[in-house]
N, C-alpha and C positions, 0 to 999 in steps of 0.2 A: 635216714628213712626216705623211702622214694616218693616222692612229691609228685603228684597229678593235677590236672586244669583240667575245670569238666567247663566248655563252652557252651553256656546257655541254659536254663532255671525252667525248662518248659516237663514235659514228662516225663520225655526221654534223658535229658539231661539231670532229672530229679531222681528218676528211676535208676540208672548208673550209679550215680553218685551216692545213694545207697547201697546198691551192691558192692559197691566197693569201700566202703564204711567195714563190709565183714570181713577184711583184710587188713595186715599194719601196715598202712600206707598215710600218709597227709594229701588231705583231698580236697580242691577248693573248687567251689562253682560260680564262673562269671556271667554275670547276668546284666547286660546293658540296661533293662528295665530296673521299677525301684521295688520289684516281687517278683515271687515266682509264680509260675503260669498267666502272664500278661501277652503271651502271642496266642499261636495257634492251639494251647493245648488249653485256654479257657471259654473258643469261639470254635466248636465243632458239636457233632451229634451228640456225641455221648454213646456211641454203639460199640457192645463188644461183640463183632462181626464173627460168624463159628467161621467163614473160610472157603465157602464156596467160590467165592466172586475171584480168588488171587491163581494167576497161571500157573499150573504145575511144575514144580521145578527152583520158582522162583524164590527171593528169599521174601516177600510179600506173603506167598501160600507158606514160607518154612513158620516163619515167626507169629501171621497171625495165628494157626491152628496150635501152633506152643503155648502162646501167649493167654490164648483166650481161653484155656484148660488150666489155667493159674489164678483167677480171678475171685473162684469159689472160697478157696483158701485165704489168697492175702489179702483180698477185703475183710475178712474175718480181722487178718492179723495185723493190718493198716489204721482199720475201723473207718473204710469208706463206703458211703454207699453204692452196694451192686444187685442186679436183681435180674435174674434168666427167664423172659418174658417171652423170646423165641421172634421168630422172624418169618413175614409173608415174600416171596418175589408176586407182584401181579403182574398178570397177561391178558391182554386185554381183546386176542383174536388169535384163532386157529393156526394162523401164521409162526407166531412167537411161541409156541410148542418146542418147536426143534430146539432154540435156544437154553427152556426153560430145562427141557433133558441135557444138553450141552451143558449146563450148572451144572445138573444132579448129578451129572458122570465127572465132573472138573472138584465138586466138593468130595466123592466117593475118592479120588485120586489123593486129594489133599490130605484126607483121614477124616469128612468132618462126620459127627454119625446123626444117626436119624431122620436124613434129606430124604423128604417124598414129595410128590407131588400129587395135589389135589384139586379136587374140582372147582370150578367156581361156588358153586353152591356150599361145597365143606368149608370154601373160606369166608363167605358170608355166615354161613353159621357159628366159626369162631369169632367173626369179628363183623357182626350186625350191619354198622355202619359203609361197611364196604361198596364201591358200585354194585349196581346188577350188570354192567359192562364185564366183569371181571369174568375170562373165562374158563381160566388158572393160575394156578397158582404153583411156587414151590414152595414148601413149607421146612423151616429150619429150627428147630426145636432148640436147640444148642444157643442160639442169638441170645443176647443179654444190653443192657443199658446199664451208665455207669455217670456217678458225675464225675465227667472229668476236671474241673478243676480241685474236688473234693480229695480226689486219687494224687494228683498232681503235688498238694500240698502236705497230704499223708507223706508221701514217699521222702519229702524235703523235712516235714520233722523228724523223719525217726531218722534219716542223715545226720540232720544237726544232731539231734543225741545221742548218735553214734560220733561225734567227733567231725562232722566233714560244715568247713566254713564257708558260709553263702557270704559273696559280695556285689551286692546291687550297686545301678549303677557306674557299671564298669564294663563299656564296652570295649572288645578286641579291634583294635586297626590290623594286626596280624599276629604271624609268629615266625618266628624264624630259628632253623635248626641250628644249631651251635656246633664247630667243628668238632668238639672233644666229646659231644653227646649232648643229649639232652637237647632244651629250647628257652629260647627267651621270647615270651608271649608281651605283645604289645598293646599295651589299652592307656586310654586316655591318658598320653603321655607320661606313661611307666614303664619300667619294663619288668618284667617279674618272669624268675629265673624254674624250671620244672625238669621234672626227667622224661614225663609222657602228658598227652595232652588229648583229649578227647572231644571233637568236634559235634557238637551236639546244636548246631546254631540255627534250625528250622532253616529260614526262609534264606539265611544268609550262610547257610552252611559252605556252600560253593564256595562265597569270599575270604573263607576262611581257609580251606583249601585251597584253594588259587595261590595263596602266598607265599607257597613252598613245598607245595605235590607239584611233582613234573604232570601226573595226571590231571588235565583241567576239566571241572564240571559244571553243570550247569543246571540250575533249579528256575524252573520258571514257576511265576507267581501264580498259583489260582485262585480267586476269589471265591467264597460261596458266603449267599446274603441267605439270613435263618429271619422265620417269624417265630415267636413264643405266643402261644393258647390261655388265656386265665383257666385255672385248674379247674372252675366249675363244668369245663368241656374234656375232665381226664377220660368219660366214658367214650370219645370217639373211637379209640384204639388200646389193646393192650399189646400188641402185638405191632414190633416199628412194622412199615409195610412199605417196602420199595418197589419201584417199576423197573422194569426188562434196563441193562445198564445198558452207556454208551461208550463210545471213544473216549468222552470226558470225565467218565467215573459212572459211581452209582444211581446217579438220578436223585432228581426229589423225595426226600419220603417222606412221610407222617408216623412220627414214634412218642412214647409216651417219655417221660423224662423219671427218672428216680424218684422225682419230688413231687409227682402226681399231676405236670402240667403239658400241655402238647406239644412238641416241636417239628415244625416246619421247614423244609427247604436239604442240601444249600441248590444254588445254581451252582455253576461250573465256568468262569469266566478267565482266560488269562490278561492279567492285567499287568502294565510297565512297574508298577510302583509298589514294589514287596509289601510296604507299610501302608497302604493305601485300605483301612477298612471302613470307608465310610460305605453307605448302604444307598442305592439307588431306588429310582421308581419303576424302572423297567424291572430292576431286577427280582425285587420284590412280590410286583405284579404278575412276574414271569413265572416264580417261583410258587404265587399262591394259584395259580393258574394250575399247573401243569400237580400240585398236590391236592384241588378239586377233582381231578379224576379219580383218584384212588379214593376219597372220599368226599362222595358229594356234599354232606351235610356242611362241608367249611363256610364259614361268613366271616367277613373282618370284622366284625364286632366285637369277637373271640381274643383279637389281636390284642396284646398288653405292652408288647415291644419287638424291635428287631433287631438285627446286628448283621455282621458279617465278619468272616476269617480268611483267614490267608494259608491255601494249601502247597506245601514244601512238593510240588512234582519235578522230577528231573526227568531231563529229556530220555533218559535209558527208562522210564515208566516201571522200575524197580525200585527197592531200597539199596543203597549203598553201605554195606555194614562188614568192620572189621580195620585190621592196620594199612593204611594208605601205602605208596611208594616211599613215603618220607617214613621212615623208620621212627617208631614210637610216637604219633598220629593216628590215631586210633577215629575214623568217621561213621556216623551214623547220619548218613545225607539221604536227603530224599524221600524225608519221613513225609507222608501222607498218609492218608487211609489203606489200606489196617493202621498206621500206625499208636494208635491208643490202646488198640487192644495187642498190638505188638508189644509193647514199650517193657512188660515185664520178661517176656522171653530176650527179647533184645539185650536189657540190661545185664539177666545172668548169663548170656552170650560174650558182651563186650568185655566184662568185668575178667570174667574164667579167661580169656586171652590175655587180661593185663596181667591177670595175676600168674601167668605161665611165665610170660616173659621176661617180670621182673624177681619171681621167686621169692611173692609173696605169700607171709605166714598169716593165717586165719587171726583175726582180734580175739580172743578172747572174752573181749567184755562187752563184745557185741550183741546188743540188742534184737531182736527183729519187730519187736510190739509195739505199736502207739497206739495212746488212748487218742478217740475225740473229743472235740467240744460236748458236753453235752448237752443234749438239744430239749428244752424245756417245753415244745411243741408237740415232742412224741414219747410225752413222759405221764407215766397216770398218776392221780390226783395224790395218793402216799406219795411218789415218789417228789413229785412239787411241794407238798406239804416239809419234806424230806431236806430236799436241798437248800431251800427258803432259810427253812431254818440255820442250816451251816453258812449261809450266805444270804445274804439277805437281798441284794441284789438281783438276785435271781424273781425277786417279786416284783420287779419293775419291767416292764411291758415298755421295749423304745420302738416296737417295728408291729404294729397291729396287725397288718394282714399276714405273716410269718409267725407270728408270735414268739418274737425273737427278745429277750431280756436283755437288762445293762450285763448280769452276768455274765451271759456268752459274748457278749461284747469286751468288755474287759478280760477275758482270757481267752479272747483271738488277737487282742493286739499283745500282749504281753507272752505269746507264744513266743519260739523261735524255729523260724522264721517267722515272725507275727504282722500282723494289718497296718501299716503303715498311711494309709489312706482310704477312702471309703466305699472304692470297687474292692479292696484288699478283704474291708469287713461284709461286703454281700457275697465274694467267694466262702469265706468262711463260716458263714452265720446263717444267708440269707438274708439279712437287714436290707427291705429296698430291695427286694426279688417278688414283690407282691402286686397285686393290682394296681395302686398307685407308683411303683415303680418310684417309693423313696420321697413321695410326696408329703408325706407325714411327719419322715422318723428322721430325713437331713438333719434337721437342727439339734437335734437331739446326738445325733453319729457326731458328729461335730463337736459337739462341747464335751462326748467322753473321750475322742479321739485327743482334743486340744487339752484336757485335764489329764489327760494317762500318759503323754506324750510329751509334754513341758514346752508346747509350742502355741503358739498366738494361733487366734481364729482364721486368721489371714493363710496362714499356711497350710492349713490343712485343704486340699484337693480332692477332686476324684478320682483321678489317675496319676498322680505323680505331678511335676514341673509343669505349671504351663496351665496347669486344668484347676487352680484354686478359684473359691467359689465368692471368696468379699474380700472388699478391698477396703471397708471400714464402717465407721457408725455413723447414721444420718445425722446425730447429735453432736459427732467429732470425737467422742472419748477414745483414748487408746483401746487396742483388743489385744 
């Protein structure tokens, strides 16, 4: 059976890795972190972009306007949160006209539909909160919001239940092609033997490449620092609403999130250090600065927390998508924005090539459905009375401002791929995605994490190695 190595556990490498689940193939995905979506696909907007923004021609404008006409459907069929809320560009002087028809004619090229352009005042009136600076607008109808780490792990379960084996903690030092065919893929002093190999390694995609394409490429690192809004402020915007873009991408926006809270930013900074997310003061500042234009009403007050991600740009400012020089190499480098609302076009792109090449037969017992969690917070009172009952746990309340139960906690970590740690169970649950931001419910994540888990108090972390939270009991007892 033909063996494949999907490098890297982020979207696009989870989004593959399914598609190609609907083929007889053995498919593994290596993931240096200890879960999937721990890089850039749990640290960006969450926007399903309809396609104006990407150059004609490009594979940026192929895949996001493919991609982002898939979303309706297999959210259904994922059972992730998605929602078509649509999209402002604002303009903010008679100037930026020319630009904002430069869109409209760049999205009409693309395919996206519905692009018009309107006045200031039609977009104050969609969306109240808007400057009165604003002196147009384009309006994108088609725009959607998505959680992307929610999409991220959908795509990774119904993988695994297709057949296809996630192994964390297993990072690539390289690969190297084998004379007789095929490759032997190197990670943490192993070597483990494949016939195709798919580069899917975000920020390190390049180094991954580099180790055997004669083509050498290069991903510079970009930063972008996000603020989050407490949900009591979901009224500022229904509508994400970006400013006129730059050189450096789309600019700041202000958009609503799936989950009813606001999100802020990013900047646009290139930085040395791929892994480098911590979040700065300028940038933050920067960022809440230049997102009070669009709407004045912002105060840090709002603010519940921030972060920052690391965007995969290569210097060719496209996607690199399809078979390298090195024969059965298969890269998706260069993922940045579109790339989340790419990632589903992309996938049934990469996949349909493997499967040409290697003359693979459809699985048969391929799935395409996964159920969710489900979520005790958006369930009416039957249906809590409902579940309680089959489970009892589900009456237990560990995340008060989520209103997140032991139940959805206990089967997000006993999923597969399941929560390993306790960013693991806020991707999954939201537990500690609330106004106190896990101030409440740690102790609690903790001791179902260390009872379901068969591990001491001590081990259980935030992120993985390195980020555990005690190191014992003031009394001295073992944990």
């Amino acid at each position: 059976m033909t063996r494949i190595i999907v490098i890297g556990a982020g979207v696009i490498g989870c989004s593959v890795a399914r598609e190609l689940a609907a083929f007889d193939a053995e498919v593994f995905v290596f993931e240096k972190g200890n879960d999937v979506a721990v890089g850039t696909s749990k640290a960006n907007s969450g926007i399903v972009h309809a396609g104006f923004d990407a150059h004609p021609g490009s594979n940026k404008a192929k895949f996001n306007v493919a991609g982002a006409k898939l979303f309706p459907a297999l959210s259904k069929e994922l059972d992730f949160p998605y929602k078509n809320n649509g999209a402002m560009v604002l303009n903010f002087s008679p100037e930026g006209t020319d630009k904002l028809k430069e869109l409209l004619a760049q999205g009409a090229e693309n395919g996206v539909e519905g692009l018009r352009i309107i006045s200031g005042d039609e977009a104050r009136e969609l969306e109240p909160e808007v400057s009165k600076d604003v002196y147009n607008a384009l309006y994108a109808p088609t725009s959607g919001i998505v959680g992307p780490y929610e999409m991220t792990i959908a795509y990774a379960e119904n993988a695994a239940a297709n057949g296809v084996k996630f192994c964390f903690n297993r990072k690539v030092d390289s690969v190297v092609k084998k004379p007789s065919g095929g490759f032997i893929v190197k990670a943490d002093g192993k070597d483990y033997d494949c016939d195709a190999v798919v580069n899917c390694a975000g920020v390190h995609a390049d180094d991954v490449n580099n180790t055997v394409c004669r083509q050498k490429e290069k991903i510079i690192a970009r930063k972008g620092e996000y603020m989050l809004l407490d949900k009591s402020y979901g009224y500022l915007t229904y509508c994400t609403l970006f400013q006129l873009p730059t050189a450096m991408g789309k600019g700041v926006l202000v958009s609503p999130t799936v989950h009813g809270n606001i999100i802020v930013g990013p900047t646009a900074d290139d930085v040395p250090d791929k892994d480098n997310t911590d979040t700065t003061v300028d940038g933050l500042n920067k960022a809440f600065k230049l997102a009070s234009v669009s709407v004045p009403a912002l105060t840090k007050r709002m603010i519940i927390t921030q972060f920052s991600g690391i965007r995969a740009h290569s210097e060719k400012n496209d996607f690199t998508i399809g078979e390298s020089d090195t024969e059965g190499l298969f890269n998706a480098l260069g993922i940045e924005s579109p790339g989340l609302t790419s990632a589903p076009a992309v996938a049934k792109y990469l996949s349909g090539l493997i499967a040409e090449k290697y003359n693979l037969e459809k699985n048969p017992s391929f799935n395409p459905k996964r159920e969710g969690i489900k979520q005790f917070s958006s369930m009416t009172d039957k249906e809590r009375e409902e579940i309680i009952r089959k489970n009892p746990l589900y009456g237990k309340v560990v995340c008060r401002c989520e209103v997140v139960t032991e139940g959805e906690i206990v089967d997000a970590i006993h999923r597969v791929p399941g929560a390993v740690d306790l960013d693991g169970l806020k991707r999954r649950t939201r537990a500690g995605m609330g106004r106190c931001q896990a101030g409440f419910c740690t102790p609690r994540l903790m001791e179902i994490l260390a009872r379901e888990t068969g591990r001491k108090m001590t081990e259980i972390s935030k992120k993985g190695t390195g980020s555990e939270l005690l190191v014992g009991k003031t009394k001295g007892e073992k944990l």
